[in-house]
N, CA, C and O of each residue as an XYZ file, in Angstrom:
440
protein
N      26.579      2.871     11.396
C      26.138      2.334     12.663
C      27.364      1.987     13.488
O      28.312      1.415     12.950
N      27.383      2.374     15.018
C      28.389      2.036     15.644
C      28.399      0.207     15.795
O      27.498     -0.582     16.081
N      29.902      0.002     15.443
C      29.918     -1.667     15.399
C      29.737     -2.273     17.040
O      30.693     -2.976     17.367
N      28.898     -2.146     17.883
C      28.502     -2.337     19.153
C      27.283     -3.160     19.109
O      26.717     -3.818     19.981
N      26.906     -2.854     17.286
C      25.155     -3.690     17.590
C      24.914     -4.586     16.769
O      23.990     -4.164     16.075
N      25.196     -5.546     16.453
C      24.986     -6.416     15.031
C      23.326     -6.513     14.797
O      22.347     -6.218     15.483
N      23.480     -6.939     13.798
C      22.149     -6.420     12.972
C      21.850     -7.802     13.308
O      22.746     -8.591     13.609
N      20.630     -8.120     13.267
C      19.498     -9.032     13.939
C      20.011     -9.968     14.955
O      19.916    -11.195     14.925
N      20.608     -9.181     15.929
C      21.335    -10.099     16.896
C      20.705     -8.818     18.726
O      20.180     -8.962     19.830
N      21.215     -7.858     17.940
C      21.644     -6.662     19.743
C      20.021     -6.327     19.923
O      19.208     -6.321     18.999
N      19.857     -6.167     20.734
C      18.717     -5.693     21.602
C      18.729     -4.392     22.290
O      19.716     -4.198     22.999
N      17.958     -3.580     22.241
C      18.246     -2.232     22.873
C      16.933     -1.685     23.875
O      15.769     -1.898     23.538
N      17.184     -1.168     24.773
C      15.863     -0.783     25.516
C      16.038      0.857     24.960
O      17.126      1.345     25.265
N      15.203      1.667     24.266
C      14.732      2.756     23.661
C      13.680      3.227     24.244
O      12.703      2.664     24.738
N      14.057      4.635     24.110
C      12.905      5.480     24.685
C      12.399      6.160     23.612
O      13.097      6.634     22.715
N      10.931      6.237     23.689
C      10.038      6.860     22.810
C      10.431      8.077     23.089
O      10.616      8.568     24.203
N      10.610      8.765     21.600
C      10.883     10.570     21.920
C      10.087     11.076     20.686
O       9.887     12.276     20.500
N       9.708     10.249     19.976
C       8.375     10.786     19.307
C       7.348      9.698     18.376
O       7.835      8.686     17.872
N       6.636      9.867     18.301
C       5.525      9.625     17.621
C       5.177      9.887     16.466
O       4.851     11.069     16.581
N       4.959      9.522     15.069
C       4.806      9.978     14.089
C       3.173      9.150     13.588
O       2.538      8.318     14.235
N       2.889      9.673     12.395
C       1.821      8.328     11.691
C       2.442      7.415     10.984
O       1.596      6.567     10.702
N       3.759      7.045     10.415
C       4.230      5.993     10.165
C       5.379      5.129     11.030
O       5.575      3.919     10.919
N       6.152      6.134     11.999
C       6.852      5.580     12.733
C       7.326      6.192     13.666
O       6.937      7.331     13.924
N       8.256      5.582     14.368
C       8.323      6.668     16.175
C      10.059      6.165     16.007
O      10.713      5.346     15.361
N      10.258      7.139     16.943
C      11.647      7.512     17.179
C      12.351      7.399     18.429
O      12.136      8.251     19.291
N      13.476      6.102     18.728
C      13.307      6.103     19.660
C      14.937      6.413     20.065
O      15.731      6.402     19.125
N      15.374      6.643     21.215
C      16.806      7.002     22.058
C      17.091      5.993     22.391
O      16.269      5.092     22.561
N      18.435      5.869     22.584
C      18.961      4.515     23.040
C      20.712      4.765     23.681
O      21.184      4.363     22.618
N      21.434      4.950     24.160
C      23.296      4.963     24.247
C      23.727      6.087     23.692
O      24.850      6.153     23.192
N      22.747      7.273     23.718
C      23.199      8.504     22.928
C      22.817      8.411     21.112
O      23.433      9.108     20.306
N      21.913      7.610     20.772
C      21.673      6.956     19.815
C      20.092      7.567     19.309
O      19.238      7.907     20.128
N      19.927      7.621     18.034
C      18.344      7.720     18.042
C      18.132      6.535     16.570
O      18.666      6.484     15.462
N      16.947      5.591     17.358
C      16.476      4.873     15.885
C      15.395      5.194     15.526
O      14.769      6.147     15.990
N      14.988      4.396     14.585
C      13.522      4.634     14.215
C      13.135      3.089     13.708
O      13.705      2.237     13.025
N      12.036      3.175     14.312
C      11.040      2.117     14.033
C       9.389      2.359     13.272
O       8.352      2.858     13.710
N       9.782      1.697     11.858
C       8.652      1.867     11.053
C       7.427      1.228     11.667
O       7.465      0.446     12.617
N       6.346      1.629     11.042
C       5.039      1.242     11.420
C       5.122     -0.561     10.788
O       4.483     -1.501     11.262
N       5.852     -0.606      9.917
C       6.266     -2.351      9.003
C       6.385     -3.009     10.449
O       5.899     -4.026     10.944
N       7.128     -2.132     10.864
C       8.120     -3.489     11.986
C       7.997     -3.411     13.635
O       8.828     -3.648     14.512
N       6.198     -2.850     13.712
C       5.633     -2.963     14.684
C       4.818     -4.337     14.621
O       5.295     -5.294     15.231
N       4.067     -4.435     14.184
C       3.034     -5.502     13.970
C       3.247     -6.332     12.883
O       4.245     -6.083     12.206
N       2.262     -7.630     12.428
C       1.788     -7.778     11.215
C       0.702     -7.768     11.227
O       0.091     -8.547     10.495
N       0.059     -6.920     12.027
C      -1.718     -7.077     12.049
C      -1.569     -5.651     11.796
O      -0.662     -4.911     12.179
N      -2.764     -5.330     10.976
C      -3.398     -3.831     10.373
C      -2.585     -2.933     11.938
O      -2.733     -3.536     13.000
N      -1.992     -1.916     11.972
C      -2.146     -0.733     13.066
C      -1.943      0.383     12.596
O      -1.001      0.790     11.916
N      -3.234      1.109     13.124
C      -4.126      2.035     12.855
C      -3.460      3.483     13.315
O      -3.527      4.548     12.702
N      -2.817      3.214     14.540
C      -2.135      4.435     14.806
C      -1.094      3.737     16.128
O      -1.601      2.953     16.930
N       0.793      4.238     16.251
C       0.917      3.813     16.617
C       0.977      3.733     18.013
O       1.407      2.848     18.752
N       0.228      5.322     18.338
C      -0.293      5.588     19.415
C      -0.828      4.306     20.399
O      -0.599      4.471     21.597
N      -1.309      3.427     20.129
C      -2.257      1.825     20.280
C      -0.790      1.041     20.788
O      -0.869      0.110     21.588
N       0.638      1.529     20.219
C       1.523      0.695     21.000
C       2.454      1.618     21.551
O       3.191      0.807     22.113
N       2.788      2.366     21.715
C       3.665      2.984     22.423
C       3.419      4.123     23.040
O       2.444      4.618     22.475
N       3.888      5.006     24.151
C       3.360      6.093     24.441
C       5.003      7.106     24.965
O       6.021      6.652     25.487
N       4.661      8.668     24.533
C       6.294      9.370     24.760
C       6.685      8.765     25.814
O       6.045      8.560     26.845
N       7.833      8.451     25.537
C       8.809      8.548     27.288
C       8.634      7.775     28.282
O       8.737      7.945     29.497
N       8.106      6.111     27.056
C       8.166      4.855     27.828
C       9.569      4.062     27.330
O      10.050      4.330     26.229
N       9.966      3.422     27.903
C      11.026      2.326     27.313
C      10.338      1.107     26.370
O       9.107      1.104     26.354
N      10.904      0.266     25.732
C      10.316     -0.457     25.311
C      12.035     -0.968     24.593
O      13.029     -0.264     24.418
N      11.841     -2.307     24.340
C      12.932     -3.347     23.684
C      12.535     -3.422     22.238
O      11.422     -3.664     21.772
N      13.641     -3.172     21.632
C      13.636     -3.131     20.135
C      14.944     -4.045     19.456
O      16.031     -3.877     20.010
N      14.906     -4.757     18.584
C      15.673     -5.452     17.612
C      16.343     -4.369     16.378
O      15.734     -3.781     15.484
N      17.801     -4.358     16.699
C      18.364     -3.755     15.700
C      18.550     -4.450     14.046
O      19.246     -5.424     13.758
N      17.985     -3.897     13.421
C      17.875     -4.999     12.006
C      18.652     -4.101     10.951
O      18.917     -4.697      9.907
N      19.121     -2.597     11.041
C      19.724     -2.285      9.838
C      20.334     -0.898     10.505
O      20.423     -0.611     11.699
N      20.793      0.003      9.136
C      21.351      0.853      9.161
C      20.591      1.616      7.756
O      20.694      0.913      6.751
N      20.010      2.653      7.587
C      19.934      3.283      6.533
C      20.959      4.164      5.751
O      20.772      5.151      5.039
N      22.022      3.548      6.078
C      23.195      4.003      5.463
C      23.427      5.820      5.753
O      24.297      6.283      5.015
N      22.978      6.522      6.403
C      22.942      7.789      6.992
C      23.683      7.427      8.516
O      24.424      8.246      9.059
N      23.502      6.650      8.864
C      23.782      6.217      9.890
C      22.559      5.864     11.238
O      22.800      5.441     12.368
N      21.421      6.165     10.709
C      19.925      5.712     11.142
C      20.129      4.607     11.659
O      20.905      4.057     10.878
N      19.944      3.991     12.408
C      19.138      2.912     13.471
C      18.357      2.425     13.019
O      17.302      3.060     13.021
N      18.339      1.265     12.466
C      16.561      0.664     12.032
C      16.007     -0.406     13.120
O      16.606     -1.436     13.428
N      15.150     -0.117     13.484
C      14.734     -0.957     14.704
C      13.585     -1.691     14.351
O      12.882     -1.062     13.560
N      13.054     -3.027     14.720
C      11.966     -4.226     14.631
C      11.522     -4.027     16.052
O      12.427     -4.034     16.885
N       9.978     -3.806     16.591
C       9.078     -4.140     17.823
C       8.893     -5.296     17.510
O       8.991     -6.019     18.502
N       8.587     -6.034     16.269
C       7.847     -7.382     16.246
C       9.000     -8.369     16.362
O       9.103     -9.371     17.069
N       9.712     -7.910     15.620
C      11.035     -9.443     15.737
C      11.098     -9.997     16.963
O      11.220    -11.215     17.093
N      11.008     -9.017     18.180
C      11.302    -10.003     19.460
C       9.975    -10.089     20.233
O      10.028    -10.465     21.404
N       8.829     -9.786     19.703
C       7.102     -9.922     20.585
C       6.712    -10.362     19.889
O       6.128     -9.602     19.117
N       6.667    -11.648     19.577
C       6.104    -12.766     18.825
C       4.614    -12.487     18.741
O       3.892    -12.681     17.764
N       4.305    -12.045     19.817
C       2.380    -11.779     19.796
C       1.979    -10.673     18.588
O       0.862    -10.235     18.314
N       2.933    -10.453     18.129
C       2.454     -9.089     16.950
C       2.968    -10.203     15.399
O       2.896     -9.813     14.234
N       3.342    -11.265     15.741
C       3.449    -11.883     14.637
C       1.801    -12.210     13.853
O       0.906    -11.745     14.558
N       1.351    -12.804     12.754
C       0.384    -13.512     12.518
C       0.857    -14.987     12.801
O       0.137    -15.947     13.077
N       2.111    -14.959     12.682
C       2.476    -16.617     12.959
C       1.896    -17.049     14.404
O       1.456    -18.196     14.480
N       1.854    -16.215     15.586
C       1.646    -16.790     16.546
C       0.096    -17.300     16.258
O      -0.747    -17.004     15.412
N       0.142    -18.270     17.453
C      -1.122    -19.251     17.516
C      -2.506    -18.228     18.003
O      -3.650    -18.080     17.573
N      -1.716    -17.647     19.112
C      -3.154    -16.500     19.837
C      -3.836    -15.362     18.744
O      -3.110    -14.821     17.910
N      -5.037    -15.110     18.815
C      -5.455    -13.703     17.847
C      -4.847    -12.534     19.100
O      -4.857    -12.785     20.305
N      -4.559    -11.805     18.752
C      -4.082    -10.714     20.253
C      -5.109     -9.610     20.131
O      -4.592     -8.973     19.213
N      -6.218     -8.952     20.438
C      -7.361     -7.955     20.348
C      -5.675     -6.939     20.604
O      -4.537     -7.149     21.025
N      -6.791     -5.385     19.816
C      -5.935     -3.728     20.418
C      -6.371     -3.709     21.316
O      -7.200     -4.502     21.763
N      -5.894     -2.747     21.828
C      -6.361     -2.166     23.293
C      -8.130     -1.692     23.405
O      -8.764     -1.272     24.372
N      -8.546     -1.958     22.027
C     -10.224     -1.161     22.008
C     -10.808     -2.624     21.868
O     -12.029     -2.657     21.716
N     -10.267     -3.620     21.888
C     -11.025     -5.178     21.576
C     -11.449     -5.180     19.836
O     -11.089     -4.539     18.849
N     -12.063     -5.882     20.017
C     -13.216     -5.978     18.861
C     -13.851     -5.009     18.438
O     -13.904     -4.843     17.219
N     -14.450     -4.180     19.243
C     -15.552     -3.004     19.091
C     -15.576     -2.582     17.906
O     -16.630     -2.721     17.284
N     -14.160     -1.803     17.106
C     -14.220     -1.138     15.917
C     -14.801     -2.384     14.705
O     -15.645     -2.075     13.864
N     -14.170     -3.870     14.789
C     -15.092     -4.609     13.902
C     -16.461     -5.100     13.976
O     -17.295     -5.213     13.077
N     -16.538     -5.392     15.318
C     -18.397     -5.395     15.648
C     -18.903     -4.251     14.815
O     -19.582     -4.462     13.810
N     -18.531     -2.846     15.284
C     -19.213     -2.003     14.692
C     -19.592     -1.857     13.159
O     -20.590     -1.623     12.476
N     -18.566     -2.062     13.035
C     -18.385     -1.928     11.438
C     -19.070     -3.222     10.671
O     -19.436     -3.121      9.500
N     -19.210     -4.419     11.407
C     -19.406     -5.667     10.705
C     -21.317     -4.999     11.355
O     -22.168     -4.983     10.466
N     -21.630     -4.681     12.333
C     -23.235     -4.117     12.723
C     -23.705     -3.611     11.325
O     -24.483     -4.222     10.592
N     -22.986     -2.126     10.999
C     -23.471     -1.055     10.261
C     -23.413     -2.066      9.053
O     -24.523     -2.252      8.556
N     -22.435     -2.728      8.494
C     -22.674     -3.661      7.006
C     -24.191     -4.429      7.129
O     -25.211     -4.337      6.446
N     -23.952     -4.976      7.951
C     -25.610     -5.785      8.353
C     -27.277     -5.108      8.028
O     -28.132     -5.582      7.279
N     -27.354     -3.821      8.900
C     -28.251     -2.603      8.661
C     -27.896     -2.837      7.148
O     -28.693     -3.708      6.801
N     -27.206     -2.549      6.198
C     -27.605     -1.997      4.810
C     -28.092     -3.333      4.148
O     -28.896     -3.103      3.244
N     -27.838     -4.631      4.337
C     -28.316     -5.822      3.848
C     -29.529     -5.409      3.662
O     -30.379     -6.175      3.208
């Protein structure tokens, strides 16, 4: 890792350049990190489509190096609202719906 970023200290604004099902990849100073699906949330996420979209910016916490020279980046370390610690419940972008539904259909089989 270039010594420019200390690890749980530098902040980087990154651009989404891809999307994966466990984690997305983002650009930064000629730089590419990656941010696991771990160190988006601590609430269940389902896809991470629900937080990011290609070829938005977004602020990320530099927390490591995978010794390749990888970028390891945290969304949650600095958006407290993706903590469980915070006080607020935060709904996805679909609300409730998927647990209504699902808590409905359990009901019907009672």
């Amino acid at each position: 890792m270039q010594s420019q970023y200390e690890i749980n200290k530098s902040i980087v604004k990154g651009t989404v350049i891809s999307i994966c099902k466990t984690y997305i990849l983002a650009s930064f100073d000629g730089n590419v990190g990656i941010c696991h699906i771990s160190n988006v949330s601590d609430y269940l996420v389902r896809s991470l489509h629900n937080f990011f979209s290609l070829g938005d910016q977004y602020d990320f916490l530099v927390i490591g190096d995978d010794g390749l020279g990888q970028i390891i980046l945290s969304f949650k370390a600095i958006h407290p609202k993706f903590l469980k610690s915070h006080k607020d419940v935060i709904p996805t972008p679909t609300g409730f719906k998927t647990l209504k539904e699902d808590l409905d259909r359990r009901l019907k089989k009672l």
